[in-house]
PASEBA-1860 file (N, C-alpha, C; in nm, 3 decimals):
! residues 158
1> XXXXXXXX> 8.857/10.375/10.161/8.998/10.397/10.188/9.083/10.298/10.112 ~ 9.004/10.176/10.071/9.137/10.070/10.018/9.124/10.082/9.868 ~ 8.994/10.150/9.851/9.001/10.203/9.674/9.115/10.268/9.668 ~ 9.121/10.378/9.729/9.204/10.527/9.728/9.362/10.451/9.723 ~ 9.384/10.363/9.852/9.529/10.324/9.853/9.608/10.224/9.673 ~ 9.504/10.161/9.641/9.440/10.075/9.548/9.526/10.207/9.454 ~ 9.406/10.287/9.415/9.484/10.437/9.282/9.581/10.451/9.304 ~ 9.654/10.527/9.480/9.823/10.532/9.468/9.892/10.442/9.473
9> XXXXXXXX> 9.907/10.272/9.508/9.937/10.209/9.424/9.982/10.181/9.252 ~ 9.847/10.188/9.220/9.821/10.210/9.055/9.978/10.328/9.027 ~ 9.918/10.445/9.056/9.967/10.536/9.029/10.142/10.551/9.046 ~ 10.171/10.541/9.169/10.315/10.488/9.178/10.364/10.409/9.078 ~ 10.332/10.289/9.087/10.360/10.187/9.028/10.369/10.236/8.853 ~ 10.317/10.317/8.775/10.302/10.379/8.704/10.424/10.485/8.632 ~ 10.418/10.541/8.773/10.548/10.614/8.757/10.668/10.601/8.764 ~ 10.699/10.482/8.868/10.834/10.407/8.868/10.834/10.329/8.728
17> XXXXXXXX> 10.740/10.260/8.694/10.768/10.168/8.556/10.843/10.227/8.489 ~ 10.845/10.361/8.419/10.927/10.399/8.327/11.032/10.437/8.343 ~ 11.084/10.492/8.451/11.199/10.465/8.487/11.310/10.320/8.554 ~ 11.210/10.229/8.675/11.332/10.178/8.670/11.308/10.034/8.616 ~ 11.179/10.000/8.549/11.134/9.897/8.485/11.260/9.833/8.382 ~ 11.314/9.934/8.289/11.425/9.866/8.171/11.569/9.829/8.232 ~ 11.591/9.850/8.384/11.721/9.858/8.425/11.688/9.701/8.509 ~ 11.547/9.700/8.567/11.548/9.558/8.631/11.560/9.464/8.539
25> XXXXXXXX> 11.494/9.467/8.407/11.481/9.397/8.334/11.602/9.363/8.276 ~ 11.678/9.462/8.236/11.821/9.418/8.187/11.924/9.385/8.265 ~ 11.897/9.377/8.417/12.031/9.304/8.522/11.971/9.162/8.454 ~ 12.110/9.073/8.487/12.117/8.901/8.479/12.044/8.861/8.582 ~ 12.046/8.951/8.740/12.014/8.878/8.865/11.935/8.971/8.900 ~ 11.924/9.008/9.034/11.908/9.119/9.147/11.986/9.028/9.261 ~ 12.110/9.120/9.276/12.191/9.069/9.364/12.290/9.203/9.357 ~ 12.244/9.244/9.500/12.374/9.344/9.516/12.289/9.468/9.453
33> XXXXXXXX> 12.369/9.538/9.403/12.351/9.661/9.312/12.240/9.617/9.205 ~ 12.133/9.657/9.193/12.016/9.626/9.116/12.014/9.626/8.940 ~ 12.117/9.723/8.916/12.104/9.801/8.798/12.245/9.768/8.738 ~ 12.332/9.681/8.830/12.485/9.665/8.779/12.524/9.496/8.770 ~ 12.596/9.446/8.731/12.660/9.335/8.762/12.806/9.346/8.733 ~ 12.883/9.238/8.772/13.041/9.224/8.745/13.107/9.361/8.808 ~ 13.210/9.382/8.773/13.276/9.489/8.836/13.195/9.660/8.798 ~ 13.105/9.641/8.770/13.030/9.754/8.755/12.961/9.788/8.852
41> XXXXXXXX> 12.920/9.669/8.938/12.827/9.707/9.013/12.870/9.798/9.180 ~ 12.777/9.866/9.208/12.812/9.984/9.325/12.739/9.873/9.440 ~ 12.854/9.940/9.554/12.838/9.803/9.693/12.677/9.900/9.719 ~ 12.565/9.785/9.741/12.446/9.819/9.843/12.428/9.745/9.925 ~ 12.397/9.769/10.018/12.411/9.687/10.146/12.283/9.608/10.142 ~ 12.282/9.443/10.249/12.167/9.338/10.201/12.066/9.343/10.216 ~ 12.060/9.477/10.349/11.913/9.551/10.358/11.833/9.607/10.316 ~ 11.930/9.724/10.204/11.857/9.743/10.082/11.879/9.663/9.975
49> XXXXXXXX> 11.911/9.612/9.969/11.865/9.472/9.879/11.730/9.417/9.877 ~ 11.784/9.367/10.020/11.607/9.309/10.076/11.522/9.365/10.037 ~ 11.416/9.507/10.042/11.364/9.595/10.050/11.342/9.642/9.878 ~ 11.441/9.618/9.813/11.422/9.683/9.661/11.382/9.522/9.607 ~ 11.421/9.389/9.662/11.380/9.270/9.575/11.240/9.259/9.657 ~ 11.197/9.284/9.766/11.032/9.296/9.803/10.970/9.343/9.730 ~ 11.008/9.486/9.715/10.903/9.589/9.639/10.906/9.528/9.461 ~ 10.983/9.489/9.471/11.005/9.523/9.257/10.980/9.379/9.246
57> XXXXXXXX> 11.090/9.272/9.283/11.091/9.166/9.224/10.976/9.026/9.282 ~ 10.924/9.062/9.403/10.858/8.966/9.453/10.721/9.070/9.488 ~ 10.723/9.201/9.489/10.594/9.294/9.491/10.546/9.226/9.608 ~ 10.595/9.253/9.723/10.573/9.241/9.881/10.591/9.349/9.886 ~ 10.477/9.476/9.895/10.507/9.615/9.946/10.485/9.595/10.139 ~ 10.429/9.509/10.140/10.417/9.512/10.308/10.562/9.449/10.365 ~ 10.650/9.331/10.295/10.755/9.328/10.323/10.860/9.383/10.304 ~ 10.819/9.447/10.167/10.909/9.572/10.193/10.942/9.713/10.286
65> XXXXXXXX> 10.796/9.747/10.369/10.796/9.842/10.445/10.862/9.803/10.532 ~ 10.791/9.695/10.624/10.874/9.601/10.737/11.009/9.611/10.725 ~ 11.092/9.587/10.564/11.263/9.596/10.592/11.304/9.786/10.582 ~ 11.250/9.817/10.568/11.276/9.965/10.552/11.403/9.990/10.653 ~ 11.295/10.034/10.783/11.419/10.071/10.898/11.518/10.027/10.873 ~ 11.554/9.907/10.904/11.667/9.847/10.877/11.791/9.876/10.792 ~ 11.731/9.900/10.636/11.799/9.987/10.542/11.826/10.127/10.590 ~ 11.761/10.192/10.629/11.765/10.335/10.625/11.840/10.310/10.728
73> XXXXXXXX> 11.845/10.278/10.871/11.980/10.261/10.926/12.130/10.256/10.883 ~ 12.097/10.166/10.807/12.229/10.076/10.757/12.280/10.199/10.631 ~ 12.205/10.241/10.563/12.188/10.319/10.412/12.129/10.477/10.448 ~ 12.166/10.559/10.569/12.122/10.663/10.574/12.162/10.757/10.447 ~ 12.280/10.746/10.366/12.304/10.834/10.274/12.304/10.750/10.140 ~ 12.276/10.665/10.129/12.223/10.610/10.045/12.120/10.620/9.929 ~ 12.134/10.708/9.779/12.023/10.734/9.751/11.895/10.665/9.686 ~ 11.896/10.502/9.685/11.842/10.372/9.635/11.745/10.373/9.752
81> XXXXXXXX> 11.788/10.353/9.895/11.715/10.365/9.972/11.660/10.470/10.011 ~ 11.701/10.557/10.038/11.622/10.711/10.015/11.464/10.723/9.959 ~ 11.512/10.638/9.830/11.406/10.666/9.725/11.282/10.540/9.734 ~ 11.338/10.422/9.803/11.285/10.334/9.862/11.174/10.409/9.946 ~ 11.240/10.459/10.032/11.168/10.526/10.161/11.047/10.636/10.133 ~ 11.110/10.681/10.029/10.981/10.793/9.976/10.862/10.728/9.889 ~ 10.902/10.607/9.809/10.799/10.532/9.779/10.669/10.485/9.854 ~ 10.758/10.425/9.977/10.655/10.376/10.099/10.597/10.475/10.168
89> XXXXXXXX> 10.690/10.608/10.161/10.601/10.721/10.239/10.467/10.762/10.131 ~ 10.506/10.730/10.024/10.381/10.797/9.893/10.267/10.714/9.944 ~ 10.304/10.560/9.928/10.197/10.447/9.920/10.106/10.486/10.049 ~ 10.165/10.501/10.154/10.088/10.529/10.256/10.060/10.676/10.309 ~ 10.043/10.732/10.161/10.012/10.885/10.189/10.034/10.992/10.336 ~ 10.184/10.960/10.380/10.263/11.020/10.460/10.339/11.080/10.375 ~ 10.289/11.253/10.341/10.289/11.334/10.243/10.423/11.416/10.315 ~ 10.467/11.443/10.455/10.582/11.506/10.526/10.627/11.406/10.489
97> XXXXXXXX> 10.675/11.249/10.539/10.756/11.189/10.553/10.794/11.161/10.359 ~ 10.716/11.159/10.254/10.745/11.172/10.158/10.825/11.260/10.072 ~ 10.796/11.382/10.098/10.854/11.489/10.122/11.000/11.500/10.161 ~ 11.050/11.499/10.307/11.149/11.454/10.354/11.238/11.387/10.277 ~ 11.182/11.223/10.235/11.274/11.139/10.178/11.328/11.183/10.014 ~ 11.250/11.258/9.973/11.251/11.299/9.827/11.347/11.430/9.831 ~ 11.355/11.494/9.963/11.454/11.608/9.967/11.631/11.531/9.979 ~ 11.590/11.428/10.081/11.690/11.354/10.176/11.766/11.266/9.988
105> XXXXXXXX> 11.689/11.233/9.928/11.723/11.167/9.785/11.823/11.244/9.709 ~ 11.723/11.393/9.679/11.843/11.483/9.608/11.957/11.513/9.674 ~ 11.958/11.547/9.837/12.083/11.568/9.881/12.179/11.471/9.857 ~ 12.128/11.327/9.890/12.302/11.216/9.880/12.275/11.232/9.726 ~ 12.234/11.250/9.672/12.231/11.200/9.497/12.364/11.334/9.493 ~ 12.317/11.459/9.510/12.461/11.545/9.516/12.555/11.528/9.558 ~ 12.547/11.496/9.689/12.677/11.432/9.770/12.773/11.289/9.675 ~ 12.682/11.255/9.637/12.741/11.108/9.576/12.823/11.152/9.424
113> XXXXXXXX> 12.750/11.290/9.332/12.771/11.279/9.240/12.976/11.371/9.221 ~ 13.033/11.349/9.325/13.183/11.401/9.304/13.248/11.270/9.287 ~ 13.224/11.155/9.333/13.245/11.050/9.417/13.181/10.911/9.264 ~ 13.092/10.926/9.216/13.032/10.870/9.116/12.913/10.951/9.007 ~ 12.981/10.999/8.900/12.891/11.105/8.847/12.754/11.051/8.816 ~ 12.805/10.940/8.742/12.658/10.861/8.684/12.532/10.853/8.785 ~ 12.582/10.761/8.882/12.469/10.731/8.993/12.436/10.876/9.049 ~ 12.502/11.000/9.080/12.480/11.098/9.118/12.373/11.178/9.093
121> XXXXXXXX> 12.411/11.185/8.940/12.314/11.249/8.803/12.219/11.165/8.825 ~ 12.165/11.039/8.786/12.052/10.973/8.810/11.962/10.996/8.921 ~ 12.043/11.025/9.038/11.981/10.992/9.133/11.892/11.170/9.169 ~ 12.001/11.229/9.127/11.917/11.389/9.097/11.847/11.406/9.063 ~ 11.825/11.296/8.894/11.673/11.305/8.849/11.596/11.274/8.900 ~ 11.582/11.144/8.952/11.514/11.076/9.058/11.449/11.160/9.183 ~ 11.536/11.210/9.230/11.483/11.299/9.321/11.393/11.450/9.290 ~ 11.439/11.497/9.202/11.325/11.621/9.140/11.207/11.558/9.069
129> XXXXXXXX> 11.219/11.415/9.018/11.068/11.338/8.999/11.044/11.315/9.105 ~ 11.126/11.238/9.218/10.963/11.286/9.329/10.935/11.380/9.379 ~ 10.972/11.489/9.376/10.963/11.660/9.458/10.814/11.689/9.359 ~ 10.853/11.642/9.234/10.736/11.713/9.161/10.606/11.577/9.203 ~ 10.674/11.485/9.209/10.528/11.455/9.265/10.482/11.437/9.396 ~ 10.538/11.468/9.504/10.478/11.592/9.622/10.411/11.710/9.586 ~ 10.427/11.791/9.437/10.367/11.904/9.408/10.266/11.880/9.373 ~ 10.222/11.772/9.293/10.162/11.760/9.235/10.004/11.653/9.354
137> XXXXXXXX> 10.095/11.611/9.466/10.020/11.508/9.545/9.903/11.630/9.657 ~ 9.802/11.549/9.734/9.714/11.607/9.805/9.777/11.705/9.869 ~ 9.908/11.669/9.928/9.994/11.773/10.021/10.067/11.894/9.929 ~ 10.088/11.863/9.841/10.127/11.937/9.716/10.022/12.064/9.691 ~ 10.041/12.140/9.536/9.964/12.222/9.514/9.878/12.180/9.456 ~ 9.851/12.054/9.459/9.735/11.929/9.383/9.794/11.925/9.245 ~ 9.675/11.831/9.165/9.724/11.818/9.053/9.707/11.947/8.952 ~ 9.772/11.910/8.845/9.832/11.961/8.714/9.724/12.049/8.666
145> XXXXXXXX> 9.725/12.197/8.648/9.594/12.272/8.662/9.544/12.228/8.511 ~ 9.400/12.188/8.446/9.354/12.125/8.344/9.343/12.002/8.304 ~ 9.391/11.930/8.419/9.418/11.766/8.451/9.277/11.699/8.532 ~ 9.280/11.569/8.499/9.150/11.545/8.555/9.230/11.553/8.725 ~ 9.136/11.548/8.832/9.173/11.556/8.955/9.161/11.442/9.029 ~ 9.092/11.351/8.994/9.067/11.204/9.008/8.999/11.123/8.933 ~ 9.083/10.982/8.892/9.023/10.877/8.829/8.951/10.745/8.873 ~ 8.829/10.735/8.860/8.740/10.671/8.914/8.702/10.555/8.822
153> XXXXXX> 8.743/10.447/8.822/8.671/10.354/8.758/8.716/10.352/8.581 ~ 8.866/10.449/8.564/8.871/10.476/8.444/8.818/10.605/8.371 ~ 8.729/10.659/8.447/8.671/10.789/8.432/8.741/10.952/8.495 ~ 8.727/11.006/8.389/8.822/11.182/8.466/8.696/11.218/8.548 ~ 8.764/11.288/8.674/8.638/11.376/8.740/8.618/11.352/8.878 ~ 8.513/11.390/8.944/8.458/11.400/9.059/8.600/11.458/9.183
END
């Protein structure tokens, strides 16, 4: 079981890199809005703060779960935390509650995008990348038909 968690780890971690890897890297800080500084930046509240500098910048996924609630309280329409939330639902292969948060993502990402196009649009993409990877996950229609189905040790198969 801690191999398996071990791959979706891997695997997550994988898939977020290319997206939000060049935006952490190019903030000055992580403070506030992750991806903004100076008058650019969009208000996020310190809970999701907390919770996005666990996971990304100090890679405390267990302290990051722990602040979750908290955010999602505070950040119910929120789509940073949203997407937070569907991360931790992936990691711990809670394939409904993943699901959920990845639907719950695209909705504020729409809601948001009259209001702020940019973050809107982003956050749309964001959200149909994780829908597809619910499709693609155990709860999904599995993986990618001609794709290996699991990687073992570096190896396609079994």
């Amino acid at each position: 079981m801690q191999t398996r968690q071990l791959r979706l780890w891997q695997r997550f971690a994988l898939y977020l890199s290319g997206a939000i890897a060049p935006w952490v890297l190019s903030t000055a800080a992580l403070a506030g809005d992750p991806f903004r500084t100076g008058s650019q930046a969009r208000p996020i509240s310190d809970q999701t703060e907390a919770v996005f500098v666990a996971l990304f910048r100090d890679g405390n996924y267990v302290k990051g779960k722990e602040l979750l609630p908290a955010a999602l309280e505070r950040d119910r329409q929120e789509p940073l935390a949203l997407t937070l939330a569907a991360a931790i639902a992936y990691l711990n292969e809670d394939w409904t509650g993943y699901k959920r948060y990845a639907q719950e993502t695209l909705r504020a990402a729409q809601a948001l995008t009259s209001r702020d196009p940019l973050r809107g649009h982003l956050y749309q993409a964001v959200g149909h990348f994780l829908m597809a990877g619910y499709e693609i996950s155990d709860a999904g229609s599995g993986p990618v038909a001609g794709g290996p189905r699991r990687s073992v040790a570096g190896t396609a198969g079994s």
